[in-house]
TORBAKOL-131711 format. One line per 5 residues: number of its first residue (from 1); their letters; for each residue x, y, z of C-alpha. Coordinates in steps of 0.02 Angstrom, whole numbers, plus 32768, in hexadecimal, padded with zeros to 4 digits. Each point is the difference from the previous one (the first is absolute). Layout:
residues N
NUM = A = X Y Z; ...
//
This chain:
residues 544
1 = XXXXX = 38A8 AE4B D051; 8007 80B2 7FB6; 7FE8 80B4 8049; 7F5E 8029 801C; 7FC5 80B8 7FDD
6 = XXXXX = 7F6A 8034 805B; 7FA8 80B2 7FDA; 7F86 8049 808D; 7F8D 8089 7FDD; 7F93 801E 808B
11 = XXXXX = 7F93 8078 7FD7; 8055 8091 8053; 80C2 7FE6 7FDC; 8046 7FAD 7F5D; 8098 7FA2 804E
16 = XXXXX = 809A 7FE1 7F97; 8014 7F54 7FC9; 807A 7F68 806C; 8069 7F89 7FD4; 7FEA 7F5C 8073
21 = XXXXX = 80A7 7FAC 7FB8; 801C 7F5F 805F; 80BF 8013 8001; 7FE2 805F 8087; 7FC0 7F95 8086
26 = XXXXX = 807B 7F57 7FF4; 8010 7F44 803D; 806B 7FF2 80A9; 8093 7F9D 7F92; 800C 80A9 7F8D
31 = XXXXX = 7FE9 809C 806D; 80A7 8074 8001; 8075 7FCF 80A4; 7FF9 8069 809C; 8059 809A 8008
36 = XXXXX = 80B3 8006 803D; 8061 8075 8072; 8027 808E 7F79; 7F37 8006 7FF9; 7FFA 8046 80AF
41 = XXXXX = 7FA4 8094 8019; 805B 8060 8095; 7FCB 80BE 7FE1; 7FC1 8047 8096; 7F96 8096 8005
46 = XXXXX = 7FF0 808E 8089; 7F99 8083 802E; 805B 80BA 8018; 7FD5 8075 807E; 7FEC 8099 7F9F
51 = XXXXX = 801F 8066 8096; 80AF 7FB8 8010; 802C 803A 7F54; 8072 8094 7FC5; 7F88 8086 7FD3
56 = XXXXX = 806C 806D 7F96; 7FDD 8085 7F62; 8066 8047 7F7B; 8000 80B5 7F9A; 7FF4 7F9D 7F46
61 = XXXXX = 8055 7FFB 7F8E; 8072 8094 803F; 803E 7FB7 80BD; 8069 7F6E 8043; 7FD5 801F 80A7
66 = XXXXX = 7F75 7F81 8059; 7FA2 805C 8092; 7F9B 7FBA 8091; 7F4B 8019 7FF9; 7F6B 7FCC 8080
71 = XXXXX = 7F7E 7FD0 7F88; 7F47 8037 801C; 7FB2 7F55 7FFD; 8054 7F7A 806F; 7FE5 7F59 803C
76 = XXXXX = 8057 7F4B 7FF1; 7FA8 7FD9 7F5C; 7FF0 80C8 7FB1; 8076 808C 7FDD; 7FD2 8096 7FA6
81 = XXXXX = 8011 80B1 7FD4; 7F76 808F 7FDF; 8053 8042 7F51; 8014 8088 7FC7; 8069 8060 7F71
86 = XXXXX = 80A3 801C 8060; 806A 7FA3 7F91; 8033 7F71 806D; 8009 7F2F 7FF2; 7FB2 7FB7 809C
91 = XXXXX = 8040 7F56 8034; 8014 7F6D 807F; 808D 7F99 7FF5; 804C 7F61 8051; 80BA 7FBA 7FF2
96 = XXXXX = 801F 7FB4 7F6B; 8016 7F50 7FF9; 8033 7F99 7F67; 7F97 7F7D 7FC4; 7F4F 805B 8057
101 = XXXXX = 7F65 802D 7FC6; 7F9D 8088 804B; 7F4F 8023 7FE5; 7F89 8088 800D; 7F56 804A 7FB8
106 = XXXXX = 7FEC 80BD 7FEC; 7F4D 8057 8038; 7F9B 8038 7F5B; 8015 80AB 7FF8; 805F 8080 7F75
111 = XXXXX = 80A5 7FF4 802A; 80B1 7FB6 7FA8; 8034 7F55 8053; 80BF 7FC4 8008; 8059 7F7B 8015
116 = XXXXX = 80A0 8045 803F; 80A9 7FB9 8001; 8097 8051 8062; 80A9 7FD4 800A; 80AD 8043 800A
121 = XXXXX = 8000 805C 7F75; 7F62 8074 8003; 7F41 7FBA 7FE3; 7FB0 7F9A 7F6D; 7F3D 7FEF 8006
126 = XXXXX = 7F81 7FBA 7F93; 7F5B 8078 7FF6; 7F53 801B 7FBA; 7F95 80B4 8013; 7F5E 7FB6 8032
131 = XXXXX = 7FD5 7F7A 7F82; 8071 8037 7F6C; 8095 7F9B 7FB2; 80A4 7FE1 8075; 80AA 8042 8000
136 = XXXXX = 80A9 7FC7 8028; 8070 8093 803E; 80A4 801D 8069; 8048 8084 8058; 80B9 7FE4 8029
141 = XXXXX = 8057 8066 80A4; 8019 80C2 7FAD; 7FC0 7FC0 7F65; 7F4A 8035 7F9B; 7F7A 7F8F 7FF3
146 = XXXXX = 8003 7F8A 7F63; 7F86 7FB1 7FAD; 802A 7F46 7FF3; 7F6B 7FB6 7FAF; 7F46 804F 7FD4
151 = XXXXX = 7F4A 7FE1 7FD8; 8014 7F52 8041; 7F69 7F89 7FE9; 7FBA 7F69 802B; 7F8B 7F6D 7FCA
156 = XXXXX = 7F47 8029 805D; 8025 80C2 8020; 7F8D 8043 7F5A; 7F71 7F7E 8022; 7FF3 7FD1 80A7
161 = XXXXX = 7FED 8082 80A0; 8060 7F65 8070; 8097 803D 7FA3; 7FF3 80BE 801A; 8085 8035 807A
166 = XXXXX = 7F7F 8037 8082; 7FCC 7F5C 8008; 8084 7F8E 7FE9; 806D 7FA9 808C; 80AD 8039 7FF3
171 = XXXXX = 80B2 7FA4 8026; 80A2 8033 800A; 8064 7F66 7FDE; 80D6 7FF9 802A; 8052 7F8B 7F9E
176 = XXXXX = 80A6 8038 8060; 8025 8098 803F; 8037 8044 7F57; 7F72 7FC2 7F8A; 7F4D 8027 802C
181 = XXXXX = 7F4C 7FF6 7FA5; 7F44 8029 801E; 7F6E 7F90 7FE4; 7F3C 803C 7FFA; 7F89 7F71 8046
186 = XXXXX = 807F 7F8A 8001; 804E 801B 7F66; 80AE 804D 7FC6; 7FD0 808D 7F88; 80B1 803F 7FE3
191 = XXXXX = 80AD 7F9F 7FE6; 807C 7FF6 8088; 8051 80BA 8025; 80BE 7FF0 8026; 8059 809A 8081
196 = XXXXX = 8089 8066 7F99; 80B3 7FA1 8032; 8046 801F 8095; 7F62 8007 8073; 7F82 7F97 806E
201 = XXXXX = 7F50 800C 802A; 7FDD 804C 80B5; 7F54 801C 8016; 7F59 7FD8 7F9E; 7F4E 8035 8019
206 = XXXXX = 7F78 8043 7FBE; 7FC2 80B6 7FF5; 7F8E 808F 7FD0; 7FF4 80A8 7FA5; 7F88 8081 7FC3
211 = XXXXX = 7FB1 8001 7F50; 7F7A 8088 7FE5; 7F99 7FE1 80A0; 8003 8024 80AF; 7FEF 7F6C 806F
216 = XXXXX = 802C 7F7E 8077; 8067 7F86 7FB4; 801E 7F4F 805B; 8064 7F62 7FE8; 7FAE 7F54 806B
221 = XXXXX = 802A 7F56 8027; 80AB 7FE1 7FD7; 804B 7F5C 800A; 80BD 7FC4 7FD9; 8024 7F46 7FBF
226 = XXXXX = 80BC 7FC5 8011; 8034 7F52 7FBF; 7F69 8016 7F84; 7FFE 7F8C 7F5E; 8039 8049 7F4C
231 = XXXXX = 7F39 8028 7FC7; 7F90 80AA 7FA9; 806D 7FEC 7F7A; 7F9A 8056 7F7C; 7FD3 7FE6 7F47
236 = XXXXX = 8070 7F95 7F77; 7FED 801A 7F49; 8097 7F94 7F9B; 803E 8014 7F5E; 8047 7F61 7FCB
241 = XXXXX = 8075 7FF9 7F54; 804A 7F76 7FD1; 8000 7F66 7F88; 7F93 7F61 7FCE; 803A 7FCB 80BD
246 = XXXXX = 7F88 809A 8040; 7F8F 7FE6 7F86; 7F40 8019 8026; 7FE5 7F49 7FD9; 7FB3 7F6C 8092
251 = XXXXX = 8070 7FF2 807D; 8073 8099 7FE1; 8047 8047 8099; 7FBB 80A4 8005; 7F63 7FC8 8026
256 = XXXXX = 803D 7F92 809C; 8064 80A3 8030; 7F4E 8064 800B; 7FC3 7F70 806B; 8085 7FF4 8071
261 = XXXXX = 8010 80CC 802D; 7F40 802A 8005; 7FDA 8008 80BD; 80B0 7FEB 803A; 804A 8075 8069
266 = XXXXX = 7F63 806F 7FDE; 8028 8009 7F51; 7F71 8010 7F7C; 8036 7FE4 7F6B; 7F9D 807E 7F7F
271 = XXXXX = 8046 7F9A 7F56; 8080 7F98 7FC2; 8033 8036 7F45; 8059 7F7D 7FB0; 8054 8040 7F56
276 = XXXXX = 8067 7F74 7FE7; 7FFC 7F9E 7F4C; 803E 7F81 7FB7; 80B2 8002 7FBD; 8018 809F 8038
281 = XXXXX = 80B1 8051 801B; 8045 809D 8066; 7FEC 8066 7F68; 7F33 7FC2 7FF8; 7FFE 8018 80B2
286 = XXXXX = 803E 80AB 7FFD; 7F8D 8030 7F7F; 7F64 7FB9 8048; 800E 804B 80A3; 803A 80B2 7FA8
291 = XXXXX = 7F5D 7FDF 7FA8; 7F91 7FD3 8084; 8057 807E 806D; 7FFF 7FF2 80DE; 7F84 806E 8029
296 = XXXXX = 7FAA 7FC3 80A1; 8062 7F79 8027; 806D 7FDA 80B4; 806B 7F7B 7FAB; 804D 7FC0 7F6F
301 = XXXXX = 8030 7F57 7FEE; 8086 7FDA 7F7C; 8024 7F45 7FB9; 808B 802F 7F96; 806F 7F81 7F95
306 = XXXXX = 7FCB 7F58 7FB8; 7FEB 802F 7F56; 80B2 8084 8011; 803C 7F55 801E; 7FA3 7F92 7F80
311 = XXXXX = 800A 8078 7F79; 80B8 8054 8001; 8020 8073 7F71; 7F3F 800B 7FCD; 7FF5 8053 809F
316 = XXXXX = 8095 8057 800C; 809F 7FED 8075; 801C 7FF8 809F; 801A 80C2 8005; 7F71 8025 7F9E
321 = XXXXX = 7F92 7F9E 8080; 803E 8047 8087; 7FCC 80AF 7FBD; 7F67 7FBD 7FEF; 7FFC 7FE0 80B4
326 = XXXXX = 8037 80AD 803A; 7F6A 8048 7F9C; 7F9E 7FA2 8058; 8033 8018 8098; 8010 80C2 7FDC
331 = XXXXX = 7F4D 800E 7FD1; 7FCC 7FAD 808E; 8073 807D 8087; 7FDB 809B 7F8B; 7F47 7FF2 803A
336 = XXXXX = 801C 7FB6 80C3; 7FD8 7F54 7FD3; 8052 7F57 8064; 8051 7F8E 7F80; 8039 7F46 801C
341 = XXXXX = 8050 7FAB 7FAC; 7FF3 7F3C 7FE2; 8080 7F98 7FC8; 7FE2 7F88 7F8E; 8028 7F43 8019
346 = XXXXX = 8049 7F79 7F9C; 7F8C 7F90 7F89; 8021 7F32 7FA4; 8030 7FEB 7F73; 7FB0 7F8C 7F86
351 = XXXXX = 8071 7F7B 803A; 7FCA 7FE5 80AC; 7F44 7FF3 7FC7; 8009 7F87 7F86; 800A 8080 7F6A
356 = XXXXX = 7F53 804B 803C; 7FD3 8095 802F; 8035 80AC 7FA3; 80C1 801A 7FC8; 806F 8066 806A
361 = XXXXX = 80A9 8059 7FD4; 80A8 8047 8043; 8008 7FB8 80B7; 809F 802F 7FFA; 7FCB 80C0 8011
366 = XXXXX = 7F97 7FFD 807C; 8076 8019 80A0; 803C 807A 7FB8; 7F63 8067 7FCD; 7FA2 7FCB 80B1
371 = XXXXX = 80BB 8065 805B; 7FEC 8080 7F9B; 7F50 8023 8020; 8012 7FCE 8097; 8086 809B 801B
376 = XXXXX = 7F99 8073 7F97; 7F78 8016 8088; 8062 7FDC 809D; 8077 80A6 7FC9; 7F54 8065 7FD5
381 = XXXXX = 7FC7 7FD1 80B5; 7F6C 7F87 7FCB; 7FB1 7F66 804B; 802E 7F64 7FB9; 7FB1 7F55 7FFA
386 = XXXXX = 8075 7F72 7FD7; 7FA4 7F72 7FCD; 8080 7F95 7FEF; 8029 800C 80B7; 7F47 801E 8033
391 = XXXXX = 7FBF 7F66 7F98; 809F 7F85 7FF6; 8051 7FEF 7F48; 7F91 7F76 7F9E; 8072 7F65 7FC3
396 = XXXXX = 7FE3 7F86 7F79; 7FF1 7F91 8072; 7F61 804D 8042; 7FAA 7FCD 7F58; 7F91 7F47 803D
401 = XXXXX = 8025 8012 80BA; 7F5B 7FF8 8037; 8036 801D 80A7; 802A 80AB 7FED; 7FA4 8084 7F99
406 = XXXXX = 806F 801E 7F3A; 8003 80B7 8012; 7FF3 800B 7F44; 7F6A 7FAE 7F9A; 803A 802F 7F55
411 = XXXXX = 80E4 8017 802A; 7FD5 80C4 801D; 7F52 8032 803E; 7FD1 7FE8 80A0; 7F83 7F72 8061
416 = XXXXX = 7F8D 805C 8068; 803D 7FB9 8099; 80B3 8056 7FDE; 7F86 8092 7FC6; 7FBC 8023 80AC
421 = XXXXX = 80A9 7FD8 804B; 8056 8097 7F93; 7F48 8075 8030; 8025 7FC9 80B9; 80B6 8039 7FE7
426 = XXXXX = 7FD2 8095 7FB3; 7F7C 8036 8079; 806C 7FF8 8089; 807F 8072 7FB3; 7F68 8091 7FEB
431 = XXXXX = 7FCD 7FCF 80B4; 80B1 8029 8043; 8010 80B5 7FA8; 7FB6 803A 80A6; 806D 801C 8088
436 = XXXXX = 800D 7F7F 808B; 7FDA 805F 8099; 8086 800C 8088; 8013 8048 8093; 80DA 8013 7FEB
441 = XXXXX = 8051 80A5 7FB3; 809A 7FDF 7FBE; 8099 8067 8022; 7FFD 80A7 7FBA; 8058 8081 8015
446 = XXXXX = 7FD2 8071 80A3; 7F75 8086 7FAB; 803E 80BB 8036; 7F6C 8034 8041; 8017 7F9A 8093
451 = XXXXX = 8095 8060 803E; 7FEC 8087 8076; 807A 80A0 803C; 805E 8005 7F58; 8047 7F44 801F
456 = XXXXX = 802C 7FAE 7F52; 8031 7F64 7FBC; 80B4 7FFB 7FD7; 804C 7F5F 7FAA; 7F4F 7F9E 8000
461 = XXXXX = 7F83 7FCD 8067; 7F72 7F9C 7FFA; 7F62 7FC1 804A; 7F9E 7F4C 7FE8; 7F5E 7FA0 805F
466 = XXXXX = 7FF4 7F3C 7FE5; 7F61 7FA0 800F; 800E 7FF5 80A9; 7FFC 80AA 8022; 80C0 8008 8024
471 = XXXXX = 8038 80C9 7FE4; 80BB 8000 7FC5; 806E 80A9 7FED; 80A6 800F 7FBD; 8087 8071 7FC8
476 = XXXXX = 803B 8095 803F; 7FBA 80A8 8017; 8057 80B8 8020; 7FFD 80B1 7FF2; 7F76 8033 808B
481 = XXXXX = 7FF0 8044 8099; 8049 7F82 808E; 7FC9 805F 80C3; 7FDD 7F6C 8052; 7F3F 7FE2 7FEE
486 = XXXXX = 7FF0 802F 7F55; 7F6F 7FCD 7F90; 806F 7F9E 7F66; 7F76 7FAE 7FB5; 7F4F 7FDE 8008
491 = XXXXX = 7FBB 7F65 7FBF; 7F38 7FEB 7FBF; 7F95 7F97 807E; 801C 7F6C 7F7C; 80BA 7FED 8018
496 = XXXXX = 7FFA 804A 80CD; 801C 7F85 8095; 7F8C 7F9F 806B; 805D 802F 809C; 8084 8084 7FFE
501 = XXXXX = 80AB 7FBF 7FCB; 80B3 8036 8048; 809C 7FC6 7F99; 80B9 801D 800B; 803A 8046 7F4D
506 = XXXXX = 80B0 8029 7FC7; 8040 80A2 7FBF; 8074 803E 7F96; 8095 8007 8095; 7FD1 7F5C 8035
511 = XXXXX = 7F88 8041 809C; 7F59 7FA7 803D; 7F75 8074 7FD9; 7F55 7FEF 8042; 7F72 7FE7 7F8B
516 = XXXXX = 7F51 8001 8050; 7F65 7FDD 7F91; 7F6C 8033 8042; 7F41 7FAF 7FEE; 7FDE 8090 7F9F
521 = XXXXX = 8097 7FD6 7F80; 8067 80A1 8049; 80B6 7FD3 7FF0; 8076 806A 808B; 80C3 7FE7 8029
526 = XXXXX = 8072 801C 807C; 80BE 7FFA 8003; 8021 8044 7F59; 809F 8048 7FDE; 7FFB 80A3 7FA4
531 = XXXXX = 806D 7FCC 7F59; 7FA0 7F51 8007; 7F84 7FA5 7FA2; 7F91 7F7A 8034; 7FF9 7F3D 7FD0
536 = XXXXX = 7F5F 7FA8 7FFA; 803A 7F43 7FCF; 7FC0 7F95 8093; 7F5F 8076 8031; 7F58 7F7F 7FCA
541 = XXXX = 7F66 8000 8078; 7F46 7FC3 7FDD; 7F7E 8070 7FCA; 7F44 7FEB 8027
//
């Protein structure tokens, strides 16, 4: 039975032409298994009171300071502002929680929308002025504004009004409570945005300002989704480079890898642009993709080695290959592009196939080339996919064992069951670029902006949240004021206490101190001496 294309016209709409393909519907004995635990959905989505929210504005780009507002429009399900050109960012925000997803549509009037970001540190915020381009920018604590990223684009915005930012859907998504993105409709329009070092997301939210027009701005209808699946990834377009193993023939990989990542995760993948040929060395690979050039593309997948190995000396040595490889891995960084890098595995010789199949050379170099290669991207901070630990090394004992698949059907190229296992391989490494959301911070050192009354950290100190929600301080802090009842620290609502917390600390003499941590994250002490600083190893609490 073939697919069977049928064409309707029906005198008012001229519908596009389906495929009936009768893989898709399957006998009982053939249908894929059921799904297994790691399949589990377990998001869970909320509805936020918008009332309960912090309603608070900033002077931008010149201030640091966040200010209380009431807004002028105000229910569970709207806040908003009636705008006007006073130079201020109006926002709601909730405590920042890694691994959530907040959502929110913006009323369609003239104004600039933002997706804003605070931490530590200062502010970062993603923004559009009406339905213009976005922008990435930051604003660190007694630091100007900068510009991180402009005239940002995305697939639908130039032909289809759905995509217009006064009409789209937007998301804040956490990955952790240093790495943070934004998706329109569902979909992640820029790459993962990383905190300078040193600080931790607080609060995140979404917010309002002025552009050219006078009137009531509003924000509706936000939700927040916790435990929610990796999805909305976006758009793929791969470069592949490579030899007659990637080569655009049936059964090559790359065309199981396009299979495999379209509709995964949310991806779409736009092309896959295989540039691989046959016989081709690092020195052909490097310039075919200097000819063909990056532009447009997310990745860059890089099958690097056979024929180094096969043909040593007509393809240069070991350290001429490996310059090779740094070129190509320097194009691919110099314009903001992910490379991977795929290891090749070992082939038969003629021997094990009965003196079939094409002639292969110098096994005797190839642990060494695959090591060096191998080291080559790992210490230029790339991806790599090892196929001979992905796929299993093929033997020569492989060849007539018809109970296992031969890996190779000519001593070197590939079956096209071993094919989709190195696309599989491969498609998993692009899938797991993206953060894995979490909800833990690991230590960092205590941010300065949390201390109060001119207390400092002397020595080190630090500060850490586990999945669970556990808040851990340590090291030792000095220098401030220490009347009993003094304000130390204040903690954001994200790191603060269910119920207040009392603890016995140590000083610098050796005396209990009393640490109280408030529900609003206000840290006081009592019994301070006045040369004496202040341990925090052994203070951990739950936050909400």
């Amino acid at each position: 039975v073939g697919t069977l294309t049928t064409v309707r016209n029906d005198g008012v709409n001229d519908y596009i032409p389906f495929d009936f393909v009768p893989d898709y519907k399957k006998p009982k004995t053939v249908e894929p298994t059921f799904q297994g635990e790691g399949d589990a959905d377990r998001s869970s989505t909320g509805a936020i009171d918008l009332t309960l929210t912090f309603h608070e504005r900033i002077a931008w780009p010149g201030s640091d300071t966040w200010a209380s507002f009431t807004p002028d429009l105000s229910s569970s399900v709207i806040s908003g502002k009636n705008l006007t050109n006073d130079g201020y960012f109006y926002g709601d925000f909730i405590a920042a929680e890694g691994g959530m997803e907040i959502n929110t549509t913006f009323d369609d009037v003239v104004c600039t929308r933002a997706c804003i970001i605070r931490h530590t540190g200062g502010v970062m915020m993603f923004y559009c002025q009406q339905d213009g381009n976005g922008t990435i920018t930051q604003k660190n604590l007694g630091a100007a504004a900068t510009t991180l990223s402009t005239g940002i684009t995305w697939a639908g915005k130039a032909d289809h009004v759905s995509w217009l930012p006064s009409n789209s859907e937007f998301t804040i998504r956490l990955y952790d409570l240093r790495t943070w993105s934004v998706l329109l409709n569902g979909r992640e329009i820029i790459p993962p945005q990383t905190l300078p070092a040193g600080h931790f997301i607080t609060l995140a939210g979404f917010g309002i300002a002025w552009d050219g027009a006078n009137v009531a701005g509003a924000q509706r209808y936000w939700t927040k989704v916790v435990s929610q699946h990796s999805s909305g990834r976006g758009f793929l377009d791969v470069i592949v480079v490579g030899d007659s193993t990637s080569a655009d023939v049936h059964g090559a990989y790359p065309d199981f890898l396009r299979n495999y990542l379209d509709g995964s995760f949310g991806y779409n993948v736009q092309q896959v642009r295989n540039y691989a040929q046959d016989g081709a060395t690092s020195a052909i690979q490097l310039a075919t993709l200097t000819a063909n050039g990056v532009s447009g593309a997310t990745d860059v997948i890089v099958n690097v080695g056979t024929n180094d190995v096969q043909n040593p000396g007509a393809a240069g040595d070991l350290t001429a290959c490996l310059a090779n490889v740094q070129s190509i891995i320097n194009l691919c960084a110099a314009n903001n592009k992910r490379c991977t890098g795929v290891i090749f595995p070992t082939w038969y010789n003629k021997a094990h196939s009965g003196n079939k199949g094409v002639t292969t050379f110098n096994y005797e170099l190839s642990a060494l080339y695959r090591s060096a290669y191998r080291h080559r991207f790992a210490m230029n901070g790339c991806q790599i996919v090892d196929l001979n630990m992905e796929l299993r090394s093929p033997l020569g004992s492989d060849v007539g064992n018809t109970f296992i698949d031969p890996a190779l059907r000519d001593n070197i190229h590939w079956t096209p069951r071993r094919a989709m296992a190195a696309a599989w391989a491969i498609a998993r490494k692009i899938a797991g670029y993206t953060p894995k959301k979490t909800r833990a911070l690991p230590q960092i050192s205590l941010p300065t902006s949390l201390l109060k009354n001119s207390w400092v950290i002397n020595g080190a100190a630090g500060i850490a949240l586990d999945t669970n929600a556990l808040v851990t301080l340590t090291g030792r802090i000095d220098g401030g004021t220490k009347v009993d009842g003094t304000q130390i620290m204040l903690l954001p609502a994200n790191m603060a206490p269910k119920v207040q917390q009392v603890y016995r600390a140590r000083s610098d003499a050796g005396n209990a101190v009393t640490v109280i941590i408030a529900t609003t994250g206000s840290v006081t002490c009592f019994g301070v001496g006045a040369d004496a600083g202040i341990h925090l190893d052994g203070i951990s609490f739950y936050t909400n």
